[in-house]
C-alpha positions in Angstrom: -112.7 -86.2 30.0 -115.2 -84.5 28.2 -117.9 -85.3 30.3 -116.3 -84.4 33.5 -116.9 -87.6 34.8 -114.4 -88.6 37.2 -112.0 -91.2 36.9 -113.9 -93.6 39.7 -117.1 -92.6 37.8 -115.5 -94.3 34.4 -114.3 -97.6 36.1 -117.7 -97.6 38.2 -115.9 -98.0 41.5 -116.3 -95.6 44.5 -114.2 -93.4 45.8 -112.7 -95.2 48.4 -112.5 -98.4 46.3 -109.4 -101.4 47.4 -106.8 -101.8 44.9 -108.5 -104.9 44.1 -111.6 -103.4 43.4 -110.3 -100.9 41.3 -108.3 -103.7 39.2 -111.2 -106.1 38.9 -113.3 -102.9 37.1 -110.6 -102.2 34.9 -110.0 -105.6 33.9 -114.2 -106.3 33.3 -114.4 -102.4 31.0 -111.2 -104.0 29.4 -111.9 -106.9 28.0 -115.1 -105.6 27.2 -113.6 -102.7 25.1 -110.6 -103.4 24.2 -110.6 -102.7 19.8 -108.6 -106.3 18.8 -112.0 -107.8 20.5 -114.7 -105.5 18.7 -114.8 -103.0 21.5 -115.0 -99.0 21.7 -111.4 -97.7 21.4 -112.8 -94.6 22.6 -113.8 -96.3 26.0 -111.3 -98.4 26.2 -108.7 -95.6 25.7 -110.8 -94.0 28.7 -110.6 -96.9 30.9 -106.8 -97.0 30.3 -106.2 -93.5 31.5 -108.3 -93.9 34.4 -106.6 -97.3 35.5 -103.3 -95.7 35.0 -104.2 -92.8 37.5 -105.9 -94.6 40.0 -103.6 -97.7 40.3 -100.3 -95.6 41.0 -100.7 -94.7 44.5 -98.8 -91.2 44.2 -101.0 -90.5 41.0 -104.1 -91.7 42.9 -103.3 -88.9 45.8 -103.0 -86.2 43.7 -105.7 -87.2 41.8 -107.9 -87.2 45.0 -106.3 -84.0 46.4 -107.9 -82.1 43.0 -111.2 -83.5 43.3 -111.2 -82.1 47.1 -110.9 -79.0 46.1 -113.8 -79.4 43.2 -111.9 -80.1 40.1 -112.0 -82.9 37.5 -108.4 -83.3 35.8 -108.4 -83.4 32.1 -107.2 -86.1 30.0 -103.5 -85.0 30.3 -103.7 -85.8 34.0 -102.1 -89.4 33.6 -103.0 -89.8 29.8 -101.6 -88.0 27.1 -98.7 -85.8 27.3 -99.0 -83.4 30.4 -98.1 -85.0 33.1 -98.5 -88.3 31.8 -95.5 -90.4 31.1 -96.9 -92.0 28.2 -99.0 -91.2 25.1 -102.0 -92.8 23.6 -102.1 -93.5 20.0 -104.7 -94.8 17.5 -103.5 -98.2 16.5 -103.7 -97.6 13.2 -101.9 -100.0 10.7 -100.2 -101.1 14.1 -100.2 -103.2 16.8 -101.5 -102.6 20.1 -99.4 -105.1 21.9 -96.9 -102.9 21.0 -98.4 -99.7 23.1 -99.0 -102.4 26.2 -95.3 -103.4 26.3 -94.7 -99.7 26.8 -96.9 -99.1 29.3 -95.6 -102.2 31.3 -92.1 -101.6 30.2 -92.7 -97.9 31.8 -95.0 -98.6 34.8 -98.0 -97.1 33.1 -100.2 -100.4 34.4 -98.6 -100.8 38.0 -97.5 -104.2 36.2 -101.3 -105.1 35.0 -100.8 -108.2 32.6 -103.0 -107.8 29.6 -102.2 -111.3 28.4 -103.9 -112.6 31.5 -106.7 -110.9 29.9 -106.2 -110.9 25.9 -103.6 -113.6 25.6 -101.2 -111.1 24.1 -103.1 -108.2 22.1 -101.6 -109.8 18.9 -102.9 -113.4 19.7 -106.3 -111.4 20.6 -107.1 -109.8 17.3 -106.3 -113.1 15.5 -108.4 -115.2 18.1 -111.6 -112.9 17.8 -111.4 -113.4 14.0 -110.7 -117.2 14.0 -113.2 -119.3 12.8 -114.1 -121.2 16.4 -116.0 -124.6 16.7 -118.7 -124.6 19.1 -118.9 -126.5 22.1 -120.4 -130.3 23.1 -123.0 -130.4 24.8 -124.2 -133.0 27.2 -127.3 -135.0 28.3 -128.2 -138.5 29.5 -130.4 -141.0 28.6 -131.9 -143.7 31.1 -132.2 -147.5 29.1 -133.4 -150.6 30.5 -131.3 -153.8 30.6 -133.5 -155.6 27.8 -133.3 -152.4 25.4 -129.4 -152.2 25.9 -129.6 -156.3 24.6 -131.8 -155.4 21.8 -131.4 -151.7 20.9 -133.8 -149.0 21.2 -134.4 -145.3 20.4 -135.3 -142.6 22.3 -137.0 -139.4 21.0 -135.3 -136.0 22.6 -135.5 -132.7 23.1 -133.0 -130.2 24.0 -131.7 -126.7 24.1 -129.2 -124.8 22.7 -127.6 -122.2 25.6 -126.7 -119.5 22.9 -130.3 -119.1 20.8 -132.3 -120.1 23.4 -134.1 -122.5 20.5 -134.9 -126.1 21.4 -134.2 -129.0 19.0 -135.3 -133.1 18.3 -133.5 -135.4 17.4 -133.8 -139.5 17.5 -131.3 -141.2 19.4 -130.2 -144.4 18.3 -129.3 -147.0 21.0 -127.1 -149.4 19.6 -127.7 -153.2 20.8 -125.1 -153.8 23.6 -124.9 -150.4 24.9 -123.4 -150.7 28.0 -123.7 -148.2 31.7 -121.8 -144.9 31.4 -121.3 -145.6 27.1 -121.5 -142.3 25.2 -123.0 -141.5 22.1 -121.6 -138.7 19.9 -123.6 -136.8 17.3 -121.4 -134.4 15.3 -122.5 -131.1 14.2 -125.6 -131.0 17.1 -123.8 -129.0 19.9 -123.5 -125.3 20.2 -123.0 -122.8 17.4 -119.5 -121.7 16.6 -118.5 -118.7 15.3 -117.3 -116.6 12.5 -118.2 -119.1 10.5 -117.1 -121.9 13.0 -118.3 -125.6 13.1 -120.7 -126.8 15.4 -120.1 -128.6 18.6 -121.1 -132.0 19.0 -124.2 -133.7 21.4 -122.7 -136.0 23.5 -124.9 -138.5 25.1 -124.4 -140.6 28.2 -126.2 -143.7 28.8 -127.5 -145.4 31.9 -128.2 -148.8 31.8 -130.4 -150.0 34.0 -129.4 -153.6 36.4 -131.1 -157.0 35.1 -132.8 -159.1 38.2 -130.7 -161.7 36.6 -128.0 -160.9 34.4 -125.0 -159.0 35.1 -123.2 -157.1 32.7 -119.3 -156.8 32.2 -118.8 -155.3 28.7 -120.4 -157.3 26.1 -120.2 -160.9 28.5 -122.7 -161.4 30.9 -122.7 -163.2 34.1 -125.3 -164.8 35.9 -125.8 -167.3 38.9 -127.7 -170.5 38.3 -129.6 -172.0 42.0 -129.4 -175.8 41.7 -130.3 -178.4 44.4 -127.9 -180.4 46.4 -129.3 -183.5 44.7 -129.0 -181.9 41.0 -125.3 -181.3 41.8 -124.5 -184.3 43.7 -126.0 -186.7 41.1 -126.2 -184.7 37.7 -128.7 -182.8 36.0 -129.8 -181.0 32.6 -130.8 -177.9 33.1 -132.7 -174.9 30.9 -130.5 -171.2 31.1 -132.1 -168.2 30.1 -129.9 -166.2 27.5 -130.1 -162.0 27.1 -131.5 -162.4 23.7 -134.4 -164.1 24.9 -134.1 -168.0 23.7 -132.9 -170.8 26.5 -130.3 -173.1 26.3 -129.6 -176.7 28.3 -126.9 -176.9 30.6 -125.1 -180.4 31.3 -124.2 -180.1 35.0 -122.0 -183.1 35.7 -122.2 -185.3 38.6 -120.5 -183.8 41.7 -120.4 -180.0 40.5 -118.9 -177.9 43.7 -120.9 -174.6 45.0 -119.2 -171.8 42.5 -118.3 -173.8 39.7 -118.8 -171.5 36.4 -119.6 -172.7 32.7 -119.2 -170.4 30.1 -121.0 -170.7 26.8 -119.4 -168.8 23.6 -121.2 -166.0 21.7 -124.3 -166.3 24.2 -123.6 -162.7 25.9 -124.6 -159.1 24.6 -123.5 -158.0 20.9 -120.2 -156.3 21.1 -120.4 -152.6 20.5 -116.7 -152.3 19.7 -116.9 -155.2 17.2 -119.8 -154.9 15.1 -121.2 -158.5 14.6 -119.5 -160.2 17.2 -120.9 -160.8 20.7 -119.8 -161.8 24.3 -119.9 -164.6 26.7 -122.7 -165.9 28.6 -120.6 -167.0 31.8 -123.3 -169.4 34.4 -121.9 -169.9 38.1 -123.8 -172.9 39.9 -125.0 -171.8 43.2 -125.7 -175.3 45.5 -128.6 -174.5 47.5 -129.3 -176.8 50.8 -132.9 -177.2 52.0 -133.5 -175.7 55.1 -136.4 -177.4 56.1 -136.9 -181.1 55.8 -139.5 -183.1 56.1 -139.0 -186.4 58.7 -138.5 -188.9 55.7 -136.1 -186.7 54.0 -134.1 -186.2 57.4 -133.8 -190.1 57.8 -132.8 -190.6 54.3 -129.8 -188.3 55.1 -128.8 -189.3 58.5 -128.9 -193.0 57.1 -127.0 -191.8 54.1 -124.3 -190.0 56.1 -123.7 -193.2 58.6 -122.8 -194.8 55.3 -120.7 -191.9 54.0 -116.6 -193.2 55.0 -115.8 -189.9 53.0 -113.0 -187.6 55.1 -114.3 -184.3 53.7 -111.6 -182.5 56.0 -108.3 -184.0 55.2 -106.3 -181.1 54.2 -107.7 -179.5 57.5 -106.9 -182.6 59.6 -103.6 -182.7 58.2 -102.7 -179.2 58.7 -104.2 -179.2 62.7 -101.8 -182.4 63.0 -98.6 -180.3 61.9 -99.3 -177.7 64.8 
């Protein structure tokens, strides 16, 4: 080595350095010069020769029994010719995964695996000159229940990991978005190279939960209170919709706590099926009064003397079998 450098000086590693360490150097100075990726064949070439020695144990002893004594082996020491077993070429008009079979096929590398690196030095040099698409990138925005209904947009700023540069854009929120919905915007992700496409911006949207209304896809759900009268002897009622307007529900004499009605093309507008929109799906909820006042309470004891009803046959009948 022309610079009398010593081989643990060329990988960076110390002279007592693990087998590990002394791999994980070589591996780093590899990939960073290896030629097929753009690299210094000159470096590279001298990162080889020092891997070579120091990852052969008998090489590595002999290696350290010279320096003891003061001196630097040349190049020939486990490179070319010598005492080497192997020669280093100039790749040109060649291939250098040719020169890597031979140094695995003749121990050169202690086994190394440049493909675990490189993919295979062929694959590499086709790979580094491959026109490569840039990657998506990722954000979030945070929408409120009435702008998922409606539709919105959103103003935003963001950066670009490779240049550093920030960019705007106006994101448009379609009507019906729903929690966890992504937005794709081609062509605003990360640069690609040699000449690659750009990634795309991929956008995630959280939806924000409505006091009232409860989303599941593009139909909504939603419980309607009623009293114990309304159900017991009928009512008309006015039901809020998503898009804002009301509409009157007929709740029949007798309705039962749960009972749901479900009113067609009500819900949110169907992001899968431009023009088209969900359900509106309304579940009565009986409410009981809690407190009542001494009139009321008569009216309902005298009401229930009256009341021959069995409300409990099925259970009476089933208690009966036991």
């Amino acid at each position: 080595m022309a610079n009398k450098r010593s081989y643990y000086d060329v990988l960076g590693v110390k002279r007592d350095a693990s087998d590990d360490e002394i791999k994980k150097a070589f591996r780093k100075l590899a990939a960073k010069y290896h030629p097929d990726a753009g690299g210094d064949e000159a470096k590279f070439k001298e990162v080889s020769e020092a891997y070579t020695t120091l990852s052969d144990p008998q090489k590595r002893r002999e290696y350290d029994q010279l320096l003891m004594f003061g001196g630097i082996p040349g190049a020939d020491f486990g490179g070319s010719g010598g005492r080497g077993r192997y020669t280093y070429t100039t790749n040109v008009g060649g291939d250098w995964s040719d020169i890597f079979n031979n140094m695995r096929g003749d121990g050169g590398f202690g086994g190394f695996d440049f493909s675990s690196i490189f993919g295979g030095a062929a694959g590499a040099r086709a790979a580094s000159n491959r026109p490569t698409k840039g990657s998506d990138l990722t954000m979030s925005v945070d929408v409120t229940a009435e702008e998922a209904f409606r539709g919105a947009t959103r103003k935003a700023t963001y950066r670009v990991p490779s240049t550093g540069e920030e960019q705007t854009l106006t994101i448009k929120i379609p009507a019906g978005a729903v929690d966890g919905g992504k937005l794709r915007y081609r062509g605003r992700g990360e640069y690609g190279t040699n000449g690659g496409d750009r990634g795309d911006l991929v956008i995630t949207t959280h939806v924000a939960e409505h006091p009232l209304f409860k989303r599941d896809g593009a139909d909504v759900r939603m419980d309607l209170p009623i009293s114990m009268y309304e159900a017991a002897l009928g009512a008309t009622v006015e039901v809020p919709t998503p898009d804002g307007t009301e509409v009157r529900l007929k709740v029949p004499a007798g309705t039962q706590d749960g009972k749901t009605f479900r009113f067609r093309d009500l819900g949110a507008p169907n992001v899968k099926r431009k023009g088209s929109r969900g359900a509106l799906y309304v579940t009565v909820r009986v409410k009981v009064p809690t407190l009542l006042t001494k009139q009321e309470r008569e009216a309902l004891e005298a009401l229930r003397a009256d009341d021959a009803r069995d409300y409990r046959e099925e259970v009476s009948r089933y208690g009966a079998k036991r």
